[in-house]
Every structure is written in C-alpha cells, then in structure tokens.
Backbone bond lengths (Angstrom), bond angles and torsions (degrees), N, CA, C in turn:
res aa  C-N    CA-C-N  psi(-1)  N-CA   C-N-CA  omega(-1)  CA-C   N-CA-C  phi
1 X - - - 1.467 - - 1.518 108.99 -
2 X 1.156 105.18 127.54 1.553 110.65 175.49 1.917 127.66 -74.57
3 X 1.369 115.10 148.56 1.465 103.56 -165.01 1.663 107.69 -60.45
4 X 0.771 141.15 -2.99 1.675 154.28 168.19 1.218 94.75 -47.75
5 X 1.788 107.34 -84.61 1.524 130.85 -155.64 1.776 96.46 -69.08
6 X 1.085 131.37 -41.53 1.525 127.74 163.50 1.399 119.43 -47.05
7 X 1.440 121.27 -35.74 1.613 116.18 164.67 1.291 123.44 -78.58
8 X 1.361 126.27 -19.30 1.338 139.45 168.02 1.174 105.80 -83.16
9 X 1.323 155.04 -41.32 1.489 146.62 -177.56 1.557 99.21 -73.48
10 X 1.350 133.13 -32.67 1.092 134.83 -176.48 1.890 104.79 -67.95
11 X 1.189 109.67 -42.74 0.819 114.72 -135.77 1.796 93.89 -95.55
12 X 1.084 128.54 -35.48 1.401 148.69 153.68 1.733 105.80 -49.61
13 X 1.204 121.24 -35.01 1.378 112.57 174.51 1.393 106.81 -88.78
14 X 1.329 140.20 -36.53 1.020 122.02 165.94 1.918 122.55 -59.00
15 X 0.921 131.95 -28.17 1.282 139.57 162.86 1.449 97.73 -60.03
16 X 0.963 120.11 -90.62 1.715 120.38 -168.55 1.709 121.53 -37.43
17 X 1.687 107.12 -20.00 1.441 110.30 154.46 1.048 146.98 -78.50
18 X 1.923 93.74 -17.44 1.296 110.16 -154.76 1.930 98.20 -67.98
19 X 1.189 136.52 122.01 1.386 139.94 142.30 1.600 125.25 -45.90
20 X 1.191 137.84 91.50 1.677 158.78 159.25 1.623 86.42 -46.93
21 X 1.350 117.15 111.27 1.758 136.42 133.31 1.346 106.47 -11.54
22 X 1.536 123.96 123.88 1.328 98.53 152.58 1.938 125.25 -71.99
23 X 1.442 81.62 154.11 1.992 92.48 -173.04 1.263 105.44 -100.62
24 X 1.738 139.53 105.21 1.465 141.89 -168.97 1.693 96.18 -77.18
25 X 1.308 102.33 -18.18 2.096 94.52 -160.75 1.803 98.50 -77.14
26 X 1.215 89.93 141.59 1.571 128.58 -179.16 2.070 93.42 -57.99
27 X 0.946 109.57 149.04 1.220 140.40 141.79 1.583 119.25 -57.19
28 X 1.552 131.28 126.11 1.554 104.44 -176.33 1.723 89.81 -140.33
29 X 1.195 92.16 127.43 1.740 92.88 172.60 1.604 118.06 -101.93
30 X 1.588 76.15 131.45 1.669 105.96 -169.83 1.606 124.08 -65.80
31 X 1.541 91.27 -44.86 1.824 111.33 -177.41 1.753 102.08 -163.32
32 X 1.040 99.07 153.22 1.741 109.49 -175.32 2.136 96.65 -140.29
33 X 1.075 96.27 144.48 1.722 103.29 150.05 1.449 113.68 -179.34
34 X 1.253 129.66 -177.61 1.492 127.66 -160.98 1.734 101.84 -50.86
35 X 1.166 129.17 -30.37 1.914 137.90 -161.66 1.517 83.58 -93.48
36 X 0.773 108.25 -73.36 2.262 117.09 -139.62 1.271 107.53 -116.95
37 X 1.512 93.97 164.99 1.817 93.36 -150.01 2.330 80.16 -153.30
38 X 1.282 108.01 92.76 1.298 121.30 -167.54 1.868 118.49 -100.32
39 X 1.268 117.66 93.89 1.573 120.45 -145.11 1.876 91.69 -107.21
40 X 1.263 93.38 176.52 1.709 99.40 169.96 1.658 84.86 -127.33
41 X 1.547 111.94 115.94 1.090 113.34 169.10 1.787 128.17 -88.75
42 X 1.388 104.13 116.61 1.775 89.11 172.10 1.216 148.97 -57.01
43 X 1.444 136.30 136.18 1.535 121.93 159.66 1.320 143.12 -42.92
44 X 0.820 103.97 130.15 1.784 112.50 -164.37 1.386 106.80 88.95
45 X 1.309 135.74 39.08 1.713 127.63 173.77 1.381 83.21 -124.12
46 X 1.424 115.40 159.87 1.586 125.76 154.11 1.309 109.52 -70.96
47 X 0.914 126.65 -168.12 1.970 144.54 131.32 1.233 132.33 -90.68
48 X 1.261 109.65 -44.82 1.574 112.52 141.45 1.457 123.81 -140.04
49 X 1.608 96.92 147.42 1.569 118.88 174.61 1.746 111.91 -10.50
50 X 0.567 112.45 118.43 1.899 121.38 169.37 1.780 98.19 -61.52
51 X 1.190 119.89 172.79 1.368 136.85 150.64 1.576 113.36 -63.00
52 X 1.050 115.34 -50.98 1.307 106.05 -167.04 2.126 106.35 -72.72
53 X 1.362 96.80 138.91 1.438 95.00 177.93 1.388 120.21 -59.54
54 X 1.232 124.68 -9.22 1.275 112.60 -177.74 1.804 101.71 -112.17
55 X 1.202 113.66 11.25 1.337 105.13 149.91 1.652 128.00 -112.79
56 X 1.523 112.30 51.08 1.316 96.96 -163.64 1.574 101.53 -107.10
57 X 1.767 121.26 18.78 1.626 98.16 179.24 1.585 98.79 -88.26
58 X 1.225 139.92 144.21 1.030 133.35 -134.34 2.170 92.62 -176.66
59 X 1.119 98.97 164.07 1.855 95.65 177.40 1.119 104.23 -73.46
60 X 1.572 136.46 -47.67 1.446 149.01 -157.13 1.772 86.86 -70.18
61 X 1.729 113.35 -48.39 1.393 99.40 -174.48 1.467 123.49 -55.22
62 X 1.000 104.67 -58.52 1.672 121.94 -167.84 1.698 115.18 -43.73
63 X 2.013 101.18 -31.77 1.047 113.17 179.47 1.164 145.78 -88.31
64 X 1.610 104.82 -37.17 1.318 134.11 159.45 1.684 119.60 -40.48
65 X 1.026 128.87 -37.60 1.310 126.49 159.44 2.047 127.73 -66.32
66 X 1.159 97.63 -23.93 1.700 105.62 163.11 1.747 101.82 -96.87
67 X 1.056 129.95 -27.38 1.348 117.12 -177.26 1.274 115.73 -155.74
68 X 1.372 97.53 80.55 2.005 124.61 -166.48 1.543 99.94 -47.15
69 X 1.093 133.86 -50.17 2.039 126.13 -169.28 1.641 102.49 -83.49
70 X 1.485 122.18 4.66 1.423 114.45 178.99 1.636 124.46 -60.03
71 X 1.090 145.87 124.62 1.392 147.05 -179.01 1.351 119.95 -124.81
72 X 1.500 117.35 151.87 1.861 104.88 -165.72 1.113 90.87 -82.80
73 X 1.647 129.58 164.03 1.275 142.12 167.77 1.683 108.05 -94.00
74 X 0.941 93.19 -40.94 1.828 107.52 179.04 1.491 94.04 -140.61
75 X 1.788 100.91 171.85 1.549 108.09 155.39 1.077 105.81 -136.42
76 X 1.303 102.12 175.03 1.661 124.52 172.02 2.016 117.48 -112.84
77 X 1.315 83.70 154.24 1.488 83.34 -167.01 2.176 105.17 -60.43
78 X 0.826 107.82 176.43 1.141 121.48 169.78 1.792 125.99 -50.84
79 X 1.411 109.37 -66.08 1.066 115.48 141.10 1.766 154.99 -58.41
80 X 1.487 90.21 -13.05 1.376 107.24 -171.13 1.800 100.27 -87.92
81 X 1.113 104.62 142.13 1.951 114.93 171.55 1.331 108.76 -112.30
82 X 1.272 116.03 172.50 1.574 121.59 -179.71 1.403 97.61 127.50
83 X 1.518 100.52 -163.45 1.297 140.39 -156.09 1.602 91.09 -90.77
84 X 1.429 111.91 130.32 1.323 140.32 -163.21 1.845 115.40 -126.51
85 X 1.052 131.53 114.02 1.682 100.71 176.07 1.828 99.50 -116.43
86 X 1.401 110.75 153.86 1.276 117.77 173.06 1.551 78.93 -132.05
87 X 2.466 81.75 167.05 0.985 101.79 176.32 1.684 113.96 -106.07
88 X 1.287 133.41 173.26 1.363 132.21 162.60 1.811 122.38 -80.21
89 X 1.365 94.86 -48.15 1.214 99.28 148.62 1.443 138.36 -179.55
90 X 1.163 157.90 -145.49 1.549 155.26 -161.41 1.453 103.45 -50.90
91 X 1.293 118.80 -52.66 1.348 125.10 -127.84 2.195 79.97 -86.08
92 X 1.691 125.80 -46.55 1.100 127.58 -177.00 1.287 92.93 -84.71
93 X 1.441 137.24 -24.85 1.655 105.14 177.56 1.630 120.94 -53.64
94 X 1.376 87.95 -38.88 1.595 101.89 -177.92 1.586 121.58 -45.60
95 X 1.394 95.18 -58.75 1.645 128.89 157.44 1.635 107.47 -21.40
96 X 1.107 100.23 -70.72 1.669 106.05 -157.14 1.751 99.04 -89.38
97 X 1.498 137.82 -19.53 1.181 152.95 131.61 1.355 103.09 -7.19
98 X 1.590 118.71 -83.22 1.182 129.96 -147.91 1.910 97.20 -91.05
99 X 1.431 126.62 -5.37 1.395 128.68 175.18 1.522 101.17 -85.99
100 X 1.221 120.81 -43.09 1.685 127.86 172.71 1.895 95.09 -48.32
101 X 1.448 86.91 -74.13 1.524 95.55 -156.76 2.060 120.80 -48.35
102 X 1.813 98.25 -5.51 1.429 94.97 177.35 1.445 94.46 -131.77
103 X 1.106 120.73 16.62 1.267 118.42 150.00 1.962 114.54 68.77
104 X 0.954 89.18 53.28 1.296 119.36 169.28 1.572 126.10 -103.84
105 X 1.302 118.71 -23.50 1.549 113.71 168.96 1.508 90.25 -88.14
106 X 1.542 87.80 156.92 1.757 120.64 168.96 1.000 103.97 -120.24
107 X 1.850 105.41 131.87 1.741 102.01 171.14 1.590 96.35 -142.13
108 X 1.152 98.35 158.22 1.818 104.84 -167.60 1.484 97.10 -131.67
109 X 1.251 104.94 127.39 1.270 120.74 159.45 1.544 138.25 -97.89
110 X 1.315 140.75 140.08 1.224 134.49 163.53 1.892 122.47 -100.88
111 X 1.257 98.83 136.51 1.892 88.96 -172.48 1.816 82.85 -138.90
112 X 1.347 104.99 -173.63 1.315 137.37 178.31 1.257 124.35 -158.74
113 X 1.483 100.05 85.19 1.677 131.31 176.29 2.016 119.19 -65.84
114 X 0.935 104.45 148.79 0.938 123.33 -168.65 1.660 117.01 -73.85
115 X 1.177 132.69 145.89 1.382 116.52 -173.11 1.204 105.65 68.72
116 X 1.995 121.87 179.09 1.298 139.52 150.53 1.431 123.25 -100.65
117 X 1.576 111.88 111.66 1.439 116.63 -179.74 1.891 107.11 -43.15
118 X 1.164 106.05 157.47 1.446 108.61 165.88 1.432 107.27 -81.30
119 X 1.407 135.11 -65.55 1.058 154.38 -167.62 1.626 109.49 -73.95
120 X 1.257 103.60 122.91 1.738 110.14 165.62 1.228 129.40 -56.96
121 X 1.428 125.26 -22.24 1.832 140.26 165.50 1.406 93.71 -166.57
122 X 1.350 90.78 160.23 1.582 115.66 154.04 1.290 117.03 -163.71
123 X 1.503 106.11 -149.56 1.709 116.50 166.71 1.854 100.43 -133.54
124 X 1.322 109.61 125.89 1.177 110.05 170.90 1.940 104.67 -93.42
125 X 1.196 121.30 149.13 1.107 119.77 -151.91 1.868 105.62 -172.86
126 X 1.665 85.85 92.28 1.278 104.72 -151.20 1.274 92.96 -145.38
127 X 1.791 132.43 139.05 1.597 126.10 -175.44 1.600 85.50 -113.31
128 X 2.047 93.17 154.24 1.383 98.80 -169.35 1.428 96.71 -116.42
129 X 1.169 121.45 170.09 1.335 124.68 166.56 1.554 119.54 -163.04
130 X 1.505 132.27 152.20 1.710 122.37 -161.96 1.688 98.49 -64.08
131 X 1.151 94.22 174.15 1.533 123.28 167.52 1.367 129.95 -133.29
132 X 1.386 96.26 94.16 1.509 110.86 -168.43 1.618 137.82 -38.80
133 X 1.857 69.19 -39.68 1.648 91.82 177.47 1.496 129.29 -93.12
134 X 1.620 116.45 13.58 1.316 122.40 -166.14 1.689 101.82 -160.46
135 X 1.241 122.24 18.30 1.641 136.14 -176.77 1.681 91.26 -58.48
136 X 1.524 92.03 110.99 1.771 127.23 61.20 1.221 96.16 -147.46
137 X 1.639 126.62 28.09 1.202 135.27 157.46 1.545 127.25 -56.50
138 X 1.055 148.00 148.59 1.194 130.60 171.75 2.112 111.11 -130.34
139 X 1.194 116.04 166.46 1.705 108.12 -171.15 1.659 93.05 -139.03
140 X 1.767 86.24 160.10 1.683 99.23 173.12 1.854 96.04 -78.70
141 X 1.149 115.21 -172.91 1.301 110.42 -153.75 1.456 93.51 168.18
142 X 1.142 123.72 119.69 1.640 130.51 -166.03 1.679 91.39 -120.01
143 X 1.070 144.94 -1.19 1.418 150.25 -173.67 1.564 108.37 -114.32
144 X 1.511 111.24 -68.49 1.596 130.07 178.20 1.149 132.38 -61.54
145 X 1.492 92.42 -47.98 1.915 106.97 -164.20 1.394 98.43 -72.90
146 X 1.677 91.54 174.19 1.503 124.60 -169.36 1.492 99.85 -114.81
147 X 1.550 118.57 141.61 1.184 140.80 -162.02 1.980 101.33 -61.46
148 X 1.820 96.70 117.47 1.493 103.48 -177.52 1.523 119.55 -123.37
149 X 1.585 120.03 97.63 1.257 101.89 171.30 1.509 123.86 -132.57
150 X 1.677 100.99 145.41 1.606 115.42 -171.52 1.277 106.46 -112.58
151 X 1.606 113.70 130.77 1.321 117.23 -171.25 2.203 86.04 -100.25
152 X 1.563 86.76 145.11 2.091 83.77 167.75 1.427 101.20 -143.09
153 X 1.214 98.22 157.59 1.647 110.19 156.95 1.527 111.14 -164.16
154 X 1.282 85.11 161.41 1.926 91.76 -142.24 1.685 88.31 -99.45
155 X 1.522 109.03 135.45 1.258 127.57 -145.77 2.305 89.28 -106.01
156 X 1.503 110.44 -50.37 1.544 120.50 -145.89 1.728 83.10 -159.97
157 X 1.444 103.03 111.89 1.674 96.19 128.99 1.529 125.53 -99.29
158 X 1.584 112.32 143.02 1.459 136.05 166.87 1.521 98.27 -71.95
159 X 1.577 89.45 160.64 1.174 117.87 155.12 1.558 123.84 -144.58
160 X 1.314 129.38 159.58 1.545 119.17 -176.52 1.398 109.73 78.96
161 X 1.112 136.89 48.77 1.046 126.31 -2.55 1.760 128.07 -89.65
162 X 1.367 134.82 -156.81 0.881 98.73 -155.09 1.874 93.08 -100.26
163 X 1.381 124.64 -171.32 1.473 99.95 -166.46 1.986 88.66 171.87
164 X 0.943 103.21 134.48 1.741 118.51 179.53 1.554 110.45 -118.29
165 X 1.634 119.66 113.31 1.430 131.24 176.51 1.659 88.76 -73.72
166 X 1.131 106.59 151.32 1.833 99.75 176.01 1.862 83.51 -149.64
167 X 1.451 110.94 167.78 1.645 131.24 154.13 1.203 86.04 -120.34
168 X 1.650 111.44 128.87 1.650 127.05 113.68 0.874 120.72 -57.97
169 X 1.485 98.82 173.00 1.566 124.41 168.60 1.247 88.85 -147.00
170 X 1.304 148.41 129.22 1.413 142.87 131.62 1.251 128.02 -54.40
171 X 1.094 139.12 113.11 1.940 132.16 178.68 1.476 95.49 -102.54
172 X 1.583 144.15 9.81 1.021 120.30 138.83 1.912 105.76 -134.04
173 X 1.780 105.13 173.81 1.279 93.11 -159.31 1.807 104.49 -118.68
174 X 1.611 119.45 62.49 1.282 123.25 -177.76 1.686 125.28 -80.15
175 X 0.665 132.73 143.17 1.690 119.34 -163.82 1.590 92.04 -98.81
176 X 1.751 83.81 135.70 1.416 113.62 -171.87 1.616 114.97 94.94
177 X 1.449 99.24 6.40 1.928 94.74 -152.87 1.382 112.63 -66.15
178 X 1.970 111.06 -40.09 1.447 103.01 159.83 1.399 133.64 -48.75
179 X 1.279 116.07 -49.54 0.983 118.53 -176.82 1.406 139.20 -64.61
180 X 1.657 96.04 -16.92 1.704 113.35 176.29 0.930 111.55 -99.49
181 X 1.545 136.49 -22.87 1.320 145.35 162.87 1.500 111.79 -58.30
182 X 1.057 99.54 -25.95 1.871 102.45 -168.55 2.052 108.91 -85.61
183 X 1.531 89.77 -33.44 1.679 105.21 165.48 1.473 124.70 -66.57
184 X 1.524 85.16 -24.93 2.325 97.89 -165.19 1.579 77.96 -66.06
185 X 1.217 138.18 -73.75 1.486 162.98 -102.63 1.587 91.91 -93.46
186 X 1.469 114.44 -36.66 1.471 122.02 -151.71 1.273 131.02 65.09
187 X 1.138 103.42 52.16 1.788 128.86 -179.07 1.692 113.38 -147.39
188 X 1.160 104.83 54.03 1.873 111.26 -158.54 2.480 84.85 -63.75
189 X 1.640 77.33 155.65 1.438 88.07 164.52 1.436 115.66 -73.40
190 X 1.860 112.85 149.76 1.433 107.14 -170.65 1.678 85.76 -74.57
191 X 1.557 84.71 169.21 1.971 92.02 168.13 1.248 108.42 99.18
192 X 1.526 123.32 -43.33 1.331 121.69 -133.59 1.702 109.72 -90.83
193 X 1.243 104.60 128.16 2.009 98.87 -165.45 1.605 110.62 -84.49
194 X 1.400 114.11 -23.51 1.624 123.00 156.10 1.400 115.56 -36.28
195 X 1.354 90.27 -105.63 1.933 116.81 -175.19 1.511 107.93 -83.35
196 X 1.555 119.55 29.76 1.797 97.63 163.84 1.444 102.20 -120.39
197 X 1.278 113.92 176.20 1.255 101.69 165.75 1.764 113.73 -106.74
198 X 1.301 115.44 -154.93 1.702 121.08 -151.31 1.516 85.71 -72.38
199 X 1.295 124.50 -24.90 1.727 121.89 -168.98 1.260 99.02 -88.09
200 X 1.136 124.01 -68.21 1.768 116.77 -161.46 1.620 93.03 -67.53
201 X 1.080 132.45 -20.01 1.881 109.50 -172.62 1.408 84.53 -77.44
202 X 1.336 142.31 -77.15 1.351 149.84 -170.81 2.142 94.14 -27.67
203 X 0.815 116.19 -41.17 1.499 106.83 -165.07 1.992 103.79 -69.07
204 X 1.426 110.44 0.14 1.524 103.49 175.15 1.311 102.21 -167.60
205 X 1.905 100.37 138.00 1.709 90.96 -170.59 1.270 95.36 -85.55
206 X 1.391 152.09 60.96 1.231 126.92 167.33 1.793 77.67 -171.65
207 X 2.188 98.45 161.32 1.891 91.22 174.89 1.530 107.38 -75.22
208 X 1.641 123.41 154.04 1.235 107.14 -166.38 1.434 101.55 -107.39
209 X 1.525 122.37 84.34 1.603 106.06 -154.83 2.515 78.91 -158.00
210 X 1.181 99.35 128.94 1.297 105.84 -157.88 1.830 93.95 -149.37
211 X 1.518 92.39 129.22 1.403 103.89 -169.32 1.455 94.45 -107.67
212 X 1.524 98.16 118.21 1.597 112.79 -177.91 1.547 136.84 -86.35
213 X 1.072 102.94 -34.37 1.403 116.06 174.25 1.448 115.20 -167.81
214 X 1.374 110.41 165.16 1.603 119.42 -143.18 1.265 115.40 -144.75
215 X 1.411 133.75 87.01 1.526 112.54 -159.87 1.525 108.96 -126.70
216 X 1.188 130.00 103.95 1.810 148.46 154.95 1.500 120.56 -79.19
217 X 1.712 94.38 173.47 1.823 90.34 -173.43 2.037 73.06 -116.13
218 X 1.641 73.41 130.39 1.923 97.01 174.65 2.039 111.81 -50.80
219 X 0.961 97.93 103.36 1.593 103.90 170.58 1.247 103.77 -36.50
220 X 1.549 141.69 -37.11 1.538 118.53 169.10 1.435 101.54 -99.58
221 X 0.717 153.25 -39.36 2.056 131.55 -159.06 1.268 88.65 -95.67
222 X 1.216 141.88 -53.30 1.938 135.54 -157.87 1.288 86.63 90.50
223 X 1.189 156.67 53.64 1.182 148.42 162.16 1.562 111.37 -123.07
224 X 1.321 136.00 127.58 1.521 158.27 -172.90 1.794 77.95 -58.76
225 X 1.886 97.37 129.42 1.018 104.05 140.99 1.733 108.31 -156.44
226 X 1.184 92.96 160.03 1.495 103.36 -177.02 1.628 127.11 -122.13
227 X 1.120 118.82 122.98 1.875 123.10 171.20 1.141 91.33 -105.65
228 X 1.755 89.97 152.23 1.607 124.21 -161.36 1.472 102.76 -146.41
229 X 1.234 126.46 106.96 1.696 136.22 138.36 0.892 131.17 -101.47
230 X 2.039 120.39 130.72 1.432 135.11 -114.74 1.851 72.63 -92.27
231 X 1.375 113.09 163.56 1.882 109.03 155.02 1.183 104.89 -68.18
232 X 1.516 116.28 140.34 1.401 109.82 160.66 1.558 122.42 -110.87
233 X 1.507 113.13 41.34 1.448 135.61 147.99 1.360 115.04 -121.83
C-alpha cells in the first residue's frame, strides 16, 4: 500500500469512529408549502446520518418520517445553525440543484471572528482544496484548489476580549469555505475545532457561524423568495 492510500485508510477510520454529541434542540420550521420544506437547523446535528450507527440522528433523520420524499437541497456544516432548505420532491430537488449549481441563490451568513479585522468589507479570495494528510480538514492551495470566494462586512466590534461580528456572503459554495477563509485572514471563527486554535475554540461552547437568510426563485411561481433566521449569538 502506498503512503497516499495509508493516509486515507487512516483517515476514513477516524471519521467512522468519530461519536456526534447528542443534540436535545428541536428542529423549528420556518416555512412549509406543497415544493419546500424551510427549517432553522441546530448546532451540533448533522444533515445527514453518518455511517456509523450511532451517528444516524441527523436533519434528513428526524424528518423523513413526517415527510418520507423530503431531500436536502444544500447542507450545513455540522456545527453551523440557520436557515436550511429541503425539497418535497424530485421534480424541485432538481430545481433548486441546478439554482445552487449556477449560483443564483444568495445566502448570508453571520459568525464572530476572532480578533479585529482591519478592513470594514471585502472579498476574501482564496482557492480551496482537500488535505490528504489531515481529512476532513481542508487547505488554501494556490496550485490544487478550486475557485473560493467570501464576500464580508463587519457588522460589531467586541471587546473583552477582542472579537469582530462580520456578515458573509459566499459567491462560491466549498465546504468549510467560511471557516477557512476566516483562518487564511487570521481571524478564525470562535468555536471552531478545525481552523481555531485551543483559545478561540475555548472562547464559545458551540461554532459561532449561523446561516441567516436564504433567497431562491420558487420552483413553482419563478418568483425570488427569501427565509430569514435571526442569529441567536
């Protein structure tokens, strides 16, 4: 076996061991109609079931039994809360599939980064790509990666310590992208057990990164609509 396939077997067993906390918080639905099914998802739930049996309560789980043809449209990280959209079934998964994939929804996020940004907004603009050697980590990568950009603007500076409320916007949709963007910069999200270090995770028991609002053109009318859940940090 080659040292490649030795970091990947390693690295797949640690995932498949890893044990998910149980998550007591409720599920809360945002908006419902014959297409879409619009939740505020909690921190610390998956989106979907893990492999391992003892990680299978999951969003898809909880739901799938009130609304058997439901499917995620997107997900959210593990830690991350907010605004969630599912589909009802095939015909709008597809729908909202192909609105992701050309990048036509807008979704805004709120987090609380570490330190004080210098800059009042920008675009961080940085390509990501896996990391073989540290999966389910992922790295910027000026050779490998795939095209990454985060729009910010800085919402609240903290103090005590010191600490920057910011909104994203993502203009592309890579997993982990907030969160690695916020590390490239040197402003990692508090909470975060990836990209922070032993101080900023310690500065919040939970990641502090909350998907706020969500806006698509409705698979039946073609008309822009948007759900919104407030941060609740």
């Amino acid at each position: 076996m080659n040292v490649k396939g030795v970091k990947t077997k390693v690295s797949v067993d640690l995932v498949d061991h890893f044990i998910v906390p149980d998550c007591h918080e409720e599920i809360s639905i945002l908006y419902e109609d014959e297409s879409l099914l619009v939740i505020n998802k909690p921190s610390g739930l998956l989106s979907l079931s893990g492999k391992n049996p003892k990680n299978k309560d999951s969003v898809h789980y909880r739901l799938v039994e009130d609304y058997p043809t439901v499917t995620l449209a997107h997900r959210l990280d593990f830690g991350t809360s907010g605004v969630m959209l599912l589909a009802k079934n095939k015909q709008v998964n597809a729908n909202l599939t192909q609105q992701f994939q050309t990048r036509t929804v807008t979704k805004r996020y709120e987090s609380i980064l570490a330190g004080h940004l210098r800059y009042e907004e920008g675009v961080i603009n940085l390509p990501i790509a896996k990391d073989a050697a540290l999966f389910p980590r992922l790295k910027i990568c000026n050779q490998e990666g795939k095209e990454a950009r985060s729009k910010y603007q800085v919402l609240e500076r903290l103090t005590g310590p010191s600490r920057t409320r910011v909104q994203f916007t993502p203009l592309t949709g890579r997993t982990h992208q907030l969160r690695l963007h916020s590390q490239a910069i040197g402003h990692p999200i508090l909470g975060c057990d990836l990209y922070g270090s032993v101080e900023t995770q310690g500065l919040a028991a939970r990641l502090l990164l909350h998907a706020v609002e969500i806006t698509i053109t409705h698979p039946h009318s073609q008309k822009p609509i948007s759900f919104i859940s407030p941060s609740p940090f």
